[in-house]
FIMI-116938 format. One record per residue: residue in one letter; z, x, y of N, C-alpha, C in turn. Coordinates in steps of 0.05 Angstrom, whole numbers, plus 5000, padded with zeros to 4 digits. Atoms other than C-alpha are relative to their C-alpha. Layout:
BEGIN
AZXYZXYZXY
...
END
This chain:
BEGIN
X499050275007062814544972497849854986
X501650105009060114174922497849615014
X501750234986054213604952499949704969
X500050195031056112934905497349835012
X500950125002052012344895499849815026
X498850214981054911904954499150275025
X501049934978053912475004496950075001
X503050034998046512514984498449875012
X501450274989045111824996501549945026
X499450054963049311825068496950195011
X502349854985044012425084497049895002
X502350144998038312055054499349805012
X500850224993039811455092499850065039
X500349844972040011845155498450085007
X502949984989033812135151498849814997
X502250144998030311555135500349815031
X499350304978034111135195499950175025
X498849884977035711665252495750105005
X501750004976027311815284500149595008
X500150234990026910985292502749965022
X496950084976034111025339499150285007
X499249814980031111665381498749705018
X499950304977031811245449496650035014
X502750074992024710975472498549954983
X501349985026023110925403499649624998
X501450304986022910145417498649794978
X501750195004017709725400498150144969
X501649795016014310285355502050004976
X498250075018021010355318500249764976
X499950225007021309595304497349954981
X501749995010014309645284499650074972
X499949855021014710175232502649814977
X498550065020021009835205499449714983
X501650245015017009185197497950004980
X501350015022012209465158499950154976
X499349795013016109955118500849664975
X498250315018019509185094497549934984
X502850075009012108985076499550194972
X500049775022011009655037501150004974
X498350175023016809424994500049824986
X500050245009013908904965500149754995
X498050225002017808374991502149944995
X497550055011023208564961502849985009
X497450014986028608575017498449945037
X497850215002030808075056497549824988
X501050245013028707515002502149825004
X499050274997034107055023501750095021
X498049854978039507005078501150195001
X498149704995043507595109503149795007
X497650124994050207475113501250165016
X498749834983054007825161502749935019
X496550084995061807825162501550205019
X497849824988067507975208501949884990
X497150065012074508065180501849925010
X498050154978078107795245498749735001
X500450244990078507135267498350025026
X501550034983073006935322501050055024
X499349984966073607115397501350304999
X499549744982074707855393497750205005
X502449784996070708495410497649964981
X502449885017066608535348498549715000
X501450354998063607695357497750135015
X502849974977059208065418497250134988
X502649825009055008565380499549854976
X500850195029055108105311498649775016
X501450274993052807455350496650115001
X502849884992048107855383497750144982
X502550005019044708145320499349784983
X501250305009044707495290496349865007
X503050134988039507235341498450135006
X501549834997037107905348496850024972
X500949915034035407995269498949784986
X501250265012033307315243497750015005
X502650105006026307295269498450184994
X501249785009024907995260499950114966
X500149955030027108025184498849744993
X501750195011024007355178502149894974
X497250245010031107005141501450005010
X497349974979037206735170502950244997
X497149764995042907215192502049815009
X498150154997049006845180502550165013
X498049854995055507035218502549854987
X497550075023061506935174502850095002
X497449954988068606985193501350024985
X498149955017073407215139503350205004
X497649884995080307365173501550074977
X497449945007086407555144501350304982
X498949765010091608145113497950235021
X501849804978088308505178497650135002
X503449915008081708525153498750024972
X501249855030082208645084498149754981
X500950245028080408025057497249965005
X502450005000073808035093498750284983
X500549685011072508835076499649944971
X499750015036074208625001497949834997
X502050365010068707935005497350254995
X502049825005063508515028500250234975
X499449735013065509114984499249824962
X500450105027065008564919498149904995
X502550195005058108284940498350074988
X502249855017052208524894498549835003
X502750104990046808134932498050165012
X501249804983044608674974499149905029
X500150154979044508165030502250025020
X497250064981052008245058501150205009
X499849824983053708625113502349935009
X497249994988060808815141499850155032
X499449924973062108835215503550045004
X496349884999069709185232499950225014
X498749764972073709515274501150254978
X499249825022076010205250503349914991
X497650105016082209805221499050084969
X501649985026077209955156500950405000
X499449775001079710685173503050054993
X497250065006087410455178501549924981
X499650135024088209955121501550244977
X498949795026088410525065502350125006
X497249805002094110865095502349824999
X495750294995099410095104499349904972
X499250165022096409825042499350174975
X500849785025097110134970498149914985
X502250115011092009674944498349855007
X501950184972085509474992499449704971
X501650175021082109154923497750125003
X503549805000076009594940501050355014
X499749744994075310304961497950035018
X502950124981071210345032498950264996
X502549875004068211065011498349884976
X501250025017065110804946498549694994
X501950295011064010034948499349905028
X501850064966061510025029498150165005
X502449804996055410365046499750045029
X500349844978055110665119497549935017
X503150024992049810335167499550105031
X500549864977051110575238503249885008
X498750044981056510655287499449815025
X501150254980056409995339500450075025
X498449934969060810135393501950054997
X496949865001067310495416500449945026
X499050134980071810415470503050155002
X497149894995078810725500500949804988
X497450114993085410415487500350085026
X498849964968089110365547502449974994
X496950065000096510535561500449905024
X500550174980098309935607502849945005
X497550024995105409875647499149775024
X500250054982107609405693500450025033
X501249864974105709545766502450045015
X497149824978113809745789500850164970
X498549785024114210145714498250265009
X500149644989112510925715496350045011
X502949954988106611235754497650144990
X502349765016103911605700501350094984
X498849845024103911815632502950215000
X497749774987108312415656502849924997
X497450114999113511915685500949874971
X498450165025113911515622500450164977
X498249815023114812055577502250185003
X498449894995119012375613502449735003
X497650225007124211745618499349964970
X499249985038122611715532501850215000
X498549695009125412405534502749865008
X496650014996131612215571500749754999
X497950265011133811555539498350014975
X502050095024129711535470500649784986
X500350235012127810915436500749775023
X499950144972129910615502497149745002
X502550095000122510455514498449834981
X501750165029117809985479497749985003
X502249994988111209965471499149724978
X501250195021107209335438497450144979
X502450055015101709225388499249824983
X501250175015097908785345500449974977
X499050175026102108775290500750304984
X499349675006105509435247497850024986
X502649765016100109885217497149835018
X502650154989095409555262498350205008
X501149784989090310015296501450175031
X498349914978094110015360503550094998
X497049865014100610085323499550354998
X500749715002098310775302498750115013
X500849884977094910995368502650055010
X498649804987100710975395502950174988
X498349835014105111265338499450305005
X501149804995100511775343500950265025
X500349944990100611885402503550095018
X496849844993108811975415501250084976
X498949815019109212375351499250185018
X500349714980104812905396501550085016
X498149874970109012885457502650054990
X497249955013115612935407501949855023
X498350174988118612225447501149774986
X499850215011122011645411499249805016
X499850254983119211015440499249734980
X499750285020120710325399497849875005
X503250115003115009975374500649684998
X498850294998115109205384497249904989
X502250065017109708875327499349675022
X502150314995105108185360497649974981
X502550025027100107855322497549855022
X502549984993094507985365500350115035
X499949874979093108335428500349855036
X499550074972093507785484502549934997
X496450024998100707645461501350205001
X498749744992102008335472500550015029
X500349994976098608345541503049715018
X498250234995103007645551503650095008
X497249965001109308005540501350265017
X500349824970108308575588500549845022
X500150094972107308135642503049844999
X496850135001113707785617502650164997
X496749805000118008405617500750034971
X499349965032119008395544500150234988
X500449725014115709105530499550125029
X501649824980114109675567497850235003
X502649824994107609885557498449834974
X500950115015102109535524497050234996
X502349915017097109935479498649864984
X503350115016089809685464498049965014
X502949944991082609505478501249975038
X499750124977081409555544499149795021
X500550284997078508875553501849825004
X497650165007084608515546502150025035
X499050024971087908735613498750205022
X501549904981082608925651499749895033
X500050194980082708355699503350085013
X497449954983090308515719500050175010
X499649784991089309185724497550055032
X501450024972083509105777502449835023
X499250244980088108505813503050195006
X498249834976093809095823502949864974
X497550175009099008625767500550144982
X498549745016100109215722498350215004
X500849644987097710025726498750094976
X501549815026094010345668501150325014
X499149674988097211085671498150084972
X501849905010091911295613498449904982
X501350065027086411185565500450274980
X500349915029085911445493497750284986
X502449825008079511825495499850245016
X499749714983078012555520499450015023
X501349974977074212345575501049795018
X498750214982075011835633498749784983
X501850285008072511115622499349865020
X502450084975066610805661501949835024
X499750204980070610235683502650035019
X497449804998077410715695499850175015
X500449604993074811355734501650095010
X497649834981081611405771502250034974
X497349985026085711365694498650164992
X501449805006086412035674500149944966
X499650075022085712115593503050164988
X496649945009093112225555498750294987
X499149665009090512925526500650225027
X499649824980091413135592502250125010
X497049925012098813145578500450074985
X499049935022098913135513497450114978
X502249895012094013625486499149944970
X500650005019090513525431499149694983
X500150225009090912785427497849885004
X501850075003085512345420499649784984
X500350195026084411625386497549735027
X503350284987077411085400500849864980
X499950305008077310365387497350034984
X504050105006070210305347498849744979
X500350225015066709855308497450114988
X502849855015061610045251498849764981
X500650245015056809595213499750134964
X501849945029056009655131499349854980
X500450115015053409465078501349964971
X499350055017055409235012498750244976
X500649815009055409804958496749984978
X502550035023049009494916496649935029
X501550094975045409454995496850224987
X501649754997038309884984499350075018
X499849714967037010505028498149825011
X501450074987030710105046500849775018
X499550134986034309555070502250125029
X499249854976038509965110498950105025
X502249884975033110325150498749755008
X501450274993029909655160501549855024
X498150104982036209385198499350205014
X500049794978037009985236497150055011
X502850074977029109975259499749825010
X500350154982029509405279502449985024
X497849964975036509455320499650215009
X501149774980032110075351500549995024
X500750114973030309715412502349945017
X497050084990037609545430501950195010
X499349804978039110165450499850145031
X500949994983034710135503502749995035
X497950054982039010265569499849705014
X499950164989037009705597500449704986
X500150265020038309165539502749825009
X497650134997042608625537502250034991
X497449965014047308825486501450315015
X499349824995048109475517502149925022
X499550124970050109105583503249824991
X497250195005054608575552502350184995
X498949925015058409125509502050275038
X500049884972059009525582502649885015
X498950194989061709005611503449944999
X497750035012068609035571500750234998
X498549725010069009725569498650144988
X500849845020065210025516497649984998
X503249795009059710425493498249924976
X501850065016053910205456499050204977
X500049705008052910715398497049934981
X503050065002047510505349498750194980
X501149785009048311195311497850094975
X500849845029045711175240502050024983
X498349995032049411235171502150225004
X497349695003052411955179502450045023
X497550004983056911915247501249794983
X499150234997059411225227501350194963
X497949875019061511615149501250235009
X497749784986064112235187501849925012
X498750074988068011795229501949904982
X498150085008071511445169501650144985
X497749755017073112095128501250175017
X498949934998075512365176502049955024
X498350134992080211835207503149924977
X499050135026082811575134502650165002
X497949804994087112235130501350075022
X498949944975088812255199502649784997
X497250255009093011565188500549984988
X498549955025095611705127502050285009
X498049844983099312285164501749885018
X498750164982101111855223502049844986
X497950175015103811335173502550154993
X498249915015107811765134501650195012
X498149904977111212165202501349725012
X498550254984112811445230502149884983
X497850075008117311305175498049734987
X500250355013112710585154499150054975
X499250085031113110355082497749834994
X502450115003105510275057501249694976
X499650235016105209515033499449964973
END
């Protein structure tokens, strides 16, 4: 297979970023990446960082963006602005980053930046060629979430899809959303019809469970974590292959339905004119944050999910080879890219 231009520079930004993120690497890390910035001339960061999310404020990705904000400002020595650019489910922020040629502006997103290409036929950017790859943040189950007199387990509820189909409903955050296509996905595998009911955002999903409206709410599992401790609805599975920390009695759905498998994550990148040196510079300095015992590690914990932190190359393996995964899903579910 031929090695282009674009997978050169993922590899090259990998070696230069992945010894500063082996864990303990710390203070030494941060070091090196402070004076790698020096080395450079001066030439990056010469004015603010900007650093956008494509949702509106108050969800998952605000914790790890706030937190490099106040992390990154006194260590790059300019301000790290956080910048909120909702709408068309992300794209419009994705498109602000993907068009910036400062080398200053950074995109924080959920893998909706993996989804997008398969609902819409025209992002206005292209995220292999005008986003540059800076690390994997954090990941996290979905959760399939019934209410606490609906079925006892995956099992039961696919087995009542089987014998009434389309009967069932499940929510999500809106069609082609990320949780839309988890759980398309995920009852194309088991070969069950169950009706999909679109919300525009995930606590009016959770809202409408508890109101009888649907029956079964798929997404983070932050969102109804507090019910599910207090006994007011049942989680019969998460999303991922393994258990989840805060879950150890929910088994994971490939355990029915082999083969399945879908994570919530969130990756940071940069703008396609970002330089490699500025890249490795972020990432030595967000070294130290891996540390088990850090705060962000703790906060991100706290909701569910996993602190990741990887480097350039998981975080582009993860989008090539999601992109095509939902562009299949789409086009078995019958939806009609926008």
């Amino acid at each position: 297979m031929a090695i282009t231009r674009r997978d050169f520079g993922v590899a090259l930004l990998g070696g230069l970023a992945m010894p500063a993120l082996v864990p303990g690497a710390g203070a030494q890390g941060s070091a090196q990446g402070s004076a790698q910035g020096n080395v450079q001339g001066n030439a990056w960061p010469n004015r603010p960082i900007r650093l956008v999310s494509p949702f509106a404020p108050g969800g998952p990705q605000d914790v790890p963006a706030r937190h490099f904000v106040e992390w990154l400002t006194p260590r790059l020595g300019q301000p790290v602005v956080f910048d909120s650019r909702a709408g068309a489910g992300g794209a419009v922020g994705m498109q602000y980053v993907a068009q910036a040629n400062d080398g200053h502006t950074f995109l924080i997103t959920s893998n909706a930046i993996a989804t997008l290409p398969a609902i819409r036929r025209n992002l206005g950017f292209d995220p292999f060629t005008d986003l540059l790859p800076v690390t994997l943040v954090m990941q996290s189950p979905y959760t399939l979430v019934v209410r606490a007199n609906g079925p006892k387990s995956l099992e039961d509820f696919l087995a009542a899809a089987r014998a009434a189909p389309n009967r069932l409903t499940y929510g999500s955050s809106g069609v082609g959303a990320s949780t839309h296509l988890t759980g398309a996905m995920l009852f194309q595998k088991a070969a069950v019809q169950v009706t999909h009911v679109p919300y525009r955002g995930a606590q009016l999903v959770m809202n409408a469970l508890l109101a009888g409206d649907i029956d079964c709410y798929i997404g983070d599992v932050g969102i109804p974590l507090e019910h599910i401790r207090s006994g007011t609805v049942r989680c019969i599975a998460v999303t991922t292959t393994g258990r989840a920390p805060l879950l150890p009695d929910v088994p994971p759905a490939s355990e029915v339905v082999p083969g399945y498998a879908s994570t919530l994550w969130y990756g940071l990148f940069g703008g396609k004119s970002t330089p490699p040196e500025a890249i490795a510079r972020v990432l030595a300095e967000l070294a130290p944050l891996r540390a088990p015992e850090s705060e962000l590690r703790l906060r991100v914990a706290e909701r569910g999910s996993e602190l990741l932190l990887t480097g350039p190359a998981p975080l582009a393996e993860r989008l090539r080879g999601e992109v095509p995964q939902w562009r299949a899903v789409v086009a078995a579910a019958g939806i009609e890219p926008e």
